[in-house]
C-alpha positions as CSV (number, residue, x, y, z in Angstrom):
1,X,21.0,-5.9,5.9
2,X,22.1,-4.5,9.1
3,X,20.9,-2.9,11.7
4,X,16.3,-2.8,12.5
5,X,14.9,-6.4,10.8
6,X,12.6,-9.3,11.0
7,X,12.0,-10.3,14.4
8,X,13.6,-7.3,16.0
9,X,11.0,-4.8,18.5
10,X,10.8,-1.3,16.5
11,X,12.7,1.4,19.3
12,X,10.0,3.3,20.8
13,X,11.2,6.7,19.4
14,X,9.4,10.4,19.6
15,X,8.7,11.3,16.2
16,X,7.1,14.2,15.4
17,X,4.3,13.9,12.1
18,X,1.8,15.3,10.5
19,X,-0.6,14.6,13.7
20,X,1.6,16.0,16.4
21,X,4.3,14.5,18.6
22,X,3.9,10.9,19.7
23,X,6.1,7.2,20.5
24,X,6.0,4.9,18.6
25,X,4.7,2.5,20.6
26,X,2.2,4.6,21.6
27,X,0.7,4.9,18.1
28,X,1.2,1.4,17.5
29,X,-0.7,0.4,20.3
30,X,-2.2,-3.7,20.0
31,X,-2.4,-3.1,16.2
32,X,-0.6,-3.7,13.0
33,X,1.1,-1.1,11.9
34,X,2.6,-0.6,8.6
35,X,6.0,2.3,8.4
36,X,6.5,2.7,5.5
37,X,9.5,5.8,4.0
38,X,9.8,7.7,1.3
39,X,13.4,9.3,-0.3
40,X,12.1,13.0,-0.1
41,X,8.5,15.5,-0.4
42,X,7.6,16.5,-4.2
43,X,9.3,13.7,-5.6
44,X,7.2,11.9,-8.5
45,X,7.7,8.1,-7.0
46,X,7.1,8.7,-3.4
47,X,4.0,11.0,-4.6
48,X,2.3,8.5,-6.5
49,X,2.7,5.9,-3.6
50,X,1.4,8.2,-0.8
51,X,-1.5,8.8,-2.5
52,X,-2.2,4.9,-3.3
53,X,-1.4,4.0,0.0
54,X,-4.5,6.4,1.3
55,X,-6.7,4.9,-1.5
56,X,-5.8,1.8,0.0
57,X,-6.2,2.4,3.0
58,X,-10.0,1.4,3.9
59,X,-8.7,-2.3,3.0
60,X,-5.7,-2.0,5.7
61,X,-8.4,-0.8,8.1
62,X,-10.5,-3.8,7.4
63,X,-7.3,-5.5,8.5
64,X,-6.8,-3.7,12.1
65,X,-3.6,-2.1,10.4
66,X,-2.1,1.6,10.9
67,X,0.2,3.2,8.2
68,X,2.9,5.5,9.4
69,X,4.7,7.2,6.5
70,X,8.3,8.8,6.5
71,X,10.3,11.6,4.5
72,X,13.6,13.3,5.6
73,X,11.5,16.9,5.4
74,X,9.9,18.8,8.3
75,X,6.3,19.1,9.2
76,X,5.7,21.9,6.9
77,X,6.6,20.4,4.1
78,X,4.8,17.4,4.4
79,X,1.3,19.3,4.8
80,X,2.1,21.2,1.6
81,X,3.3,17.7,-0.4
82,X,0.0,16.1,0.9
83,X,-2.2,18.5,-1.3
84,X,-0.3,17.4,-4.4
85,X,-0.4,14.0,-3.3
86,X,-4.3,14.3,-2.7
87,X,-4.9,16.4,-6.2
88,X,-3.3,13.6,-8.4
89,X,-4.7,10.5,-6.9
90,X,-8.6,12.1,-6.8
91,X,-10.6,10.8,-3.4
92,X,-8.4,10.1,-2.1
93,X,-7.6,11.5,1.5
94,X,-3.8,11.1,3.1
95,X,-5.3,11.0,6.7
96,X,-2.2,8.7,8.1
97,X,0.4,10.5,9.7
98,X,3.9,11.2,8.1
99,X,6.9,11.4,10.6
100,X,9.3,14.8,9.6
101,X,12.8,13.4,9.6
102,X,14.9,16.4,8.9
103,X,17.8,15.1,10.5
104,X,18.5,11.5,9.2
105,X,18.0,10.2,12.7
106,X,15.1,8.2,12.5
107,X,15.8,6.4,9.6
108,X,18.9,5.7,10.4
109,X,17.7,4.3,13.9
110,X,14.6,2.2,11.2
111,X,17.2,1.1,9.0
112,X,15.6,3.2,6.2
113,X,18.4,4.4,4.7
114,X,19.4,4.0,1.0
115,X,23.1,3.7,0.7
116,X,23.4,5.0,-2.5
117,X,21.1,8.1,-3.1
118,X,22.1,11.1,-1.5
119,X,20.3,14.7,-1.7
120,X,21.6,18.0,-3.7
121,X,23.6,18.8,-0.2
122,X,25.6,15.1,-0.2
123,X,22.8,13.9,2.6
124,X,21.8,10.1,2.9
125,X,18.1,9.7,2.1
126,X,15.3,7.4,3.0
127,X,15.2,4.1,1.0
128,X,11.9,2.9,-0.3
129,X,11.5,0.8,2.5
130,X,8.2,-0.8,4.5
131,X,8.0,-2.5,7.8
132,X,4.7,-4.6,8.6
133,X,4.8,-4.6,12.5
134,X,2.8,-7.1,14.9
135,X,0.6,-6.5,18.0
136,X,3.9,-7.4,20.1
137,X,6.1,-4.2,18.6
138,X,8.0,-6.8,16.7
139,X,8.9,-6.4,12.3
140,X,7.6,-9.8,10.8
141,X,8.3,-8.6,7.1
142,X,10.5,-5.9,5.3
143,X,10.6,-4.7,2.1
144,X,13.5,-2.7,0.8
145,X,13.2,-1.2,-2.6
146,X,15.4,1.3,-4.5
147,X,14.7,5.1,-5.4
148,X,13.8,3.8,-8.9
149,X,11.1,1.0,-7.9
150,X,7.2,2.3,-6.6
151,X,6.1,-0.5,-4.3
152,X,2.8,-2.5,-5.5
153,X,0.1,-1.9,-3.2
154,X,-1.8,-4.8,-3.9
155,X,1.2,-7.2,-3.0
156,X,1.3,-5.1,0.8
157,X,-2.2,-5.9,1.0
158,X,-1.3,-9.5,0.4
159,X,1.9,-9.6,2.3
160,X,-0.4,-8.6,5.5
161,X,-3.2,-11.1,4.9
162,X,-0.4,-14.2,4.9
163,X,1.6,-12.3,8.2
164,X,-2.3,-12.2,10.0
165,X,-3.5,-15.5,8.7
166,X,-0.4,-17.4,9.6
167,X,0.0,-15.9,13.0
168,X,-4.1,-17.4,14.0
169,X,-3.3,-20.6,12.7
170,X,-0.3,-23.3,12.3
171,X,-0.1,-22.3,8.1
172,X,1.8,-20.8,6.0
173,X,0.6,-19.6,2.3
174,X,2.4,-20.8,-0.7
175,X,3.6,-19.0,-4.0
176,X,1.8,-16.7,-5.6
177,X,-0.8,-17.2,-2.7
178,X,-4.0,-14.7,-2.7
179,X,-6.7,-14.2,0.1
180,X,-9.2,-17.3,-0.1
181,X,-6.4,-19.5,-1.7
182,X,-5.9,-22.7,0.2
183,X,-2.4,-23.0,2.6
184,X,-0.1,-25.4,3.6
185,X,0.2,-26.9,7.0
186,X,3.3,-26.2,9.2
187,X,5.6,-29.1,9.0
188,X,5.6,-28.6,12.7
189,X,1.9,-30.3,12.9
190,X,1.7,-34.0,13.1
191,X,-1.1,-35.2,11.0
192,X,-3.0,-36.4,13.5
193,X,-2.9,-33.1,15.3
194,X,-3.8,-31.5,11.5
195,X,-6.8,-33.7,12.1
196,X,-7.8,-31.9,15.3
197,X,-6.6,-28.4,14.1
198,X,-8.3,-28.8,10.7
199,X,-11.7,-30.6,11.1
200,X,-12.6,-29.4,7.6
201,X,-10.1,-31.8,6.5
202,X,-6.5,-31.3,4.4
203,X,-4.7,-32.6,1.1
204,X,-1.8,-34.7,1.4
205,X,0.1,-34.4,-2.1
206,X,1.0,-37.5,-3.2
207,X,5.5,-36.9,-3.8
208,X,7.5,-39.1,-5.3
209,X,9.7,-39.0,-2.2
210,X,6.7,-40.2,-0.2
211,X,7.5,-37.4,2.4
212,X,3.6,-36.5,3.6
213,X,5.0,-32.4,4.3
214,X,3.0,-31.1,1.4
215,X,-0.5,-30.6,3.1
216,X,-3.2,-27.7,1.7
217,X,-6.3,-26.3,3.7
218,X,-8.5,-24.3,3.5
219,X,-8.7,-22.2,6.3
């Protein structure tokens, strides 16, 4: 996928949103931030995950995380879609901002664009795509989904805990891995350095190759 990705610093661009003007980096700050765009306003998809993302988003707090939506419609729009969004998904309260995109340029400049919807006029729209961004202004994970596809919440929640648990510790988090599952060690540890890193102590799994890379903690 060309263009913004994994690894790359998001551009610190002037958006304009449902809480005023700001950069990018200014909202981000020395917190995870989650951006996170949406094909259109008053669309049945998008409006569904607007309003789980704000239901969700006391647990993305507990994490030190922002969410930063976006929708190729102005300001105006956006505060008028937010009452719909609010009414179908009760209690719950869309008090992220949403960046007005009217002109394709931010996406475009977020590598959010879908390349195969377009709007009534012919106009490119906003994939359903997510960046989770570090403390260093840098994307360490993308989704990219279709027009079609609502994004699970729970699995963003997840995605988040691995990125924030792996970048405190040498780990990584295997398959189908959930919050308070044990990890794997980086292959890049020795095991006596595991010893040191992990004094709660580690599995080796015993392979048939032998190979001692297949190490869980619990950390």
């Amino acid at each position: 996928m060309p263009g913004l990705t994994i690894g790359d610093e998001i551009p610190n661009l002037e958006v304009e949103t449902t809480h005023g003007k700001f950069k990018l980096h200014d909202f981000i700050g020395n917190q995870w931030t989650i951006i996170f765009s949406h094909p259109g306003d008053f669309t049945p998809v998008c409006t569904t995950e607007l309003g789980l993302m704000a239901k969700y988003s006391a647990e993305f707090e507990k994490r030190g995380a922002k969410l930063l939506g976006l929708s190729c419609d102005g300001v105006q729009s956006h505060n008028e879609w937010i009452k719909d969004i609010e009414a179908h998904t009760p209690g719950c309260k869309v008090n992220y901002p949403i960046i007005a995109d009217p002109n394709r340029d931010i996406m475009k400049q977020l590598n959010m664009v879908d390349p195969d919807e377009k709007d009534p006029n012919g106009f490119p729209t906003p994939s359903r795509a997510l960046h989770i961004v570090g403390t260093d202004k840098k994307v360490k994970l993308s989704f990219l989904y279709p027009a079609t596809t609502g994004r699970n919440m729970d699995e963003i929640v997840r995605v988040l805990d691995s990125l924030q648990k792996a970048a405190k510790n040498k780990v990584a988090t295997p398959a189908n891995w959930k919050q308070g599952e044990p990890v794997v060690i980086s292959p890049s540890v020795t095991n006596d350095e595991a010893k040191k890193m992990f004094p709660q102590g580690f599995e080796t799994k015993d392979l048939p190759s032998k190979k001692e890379y297949l190490r869980f903690t619990n950390v």
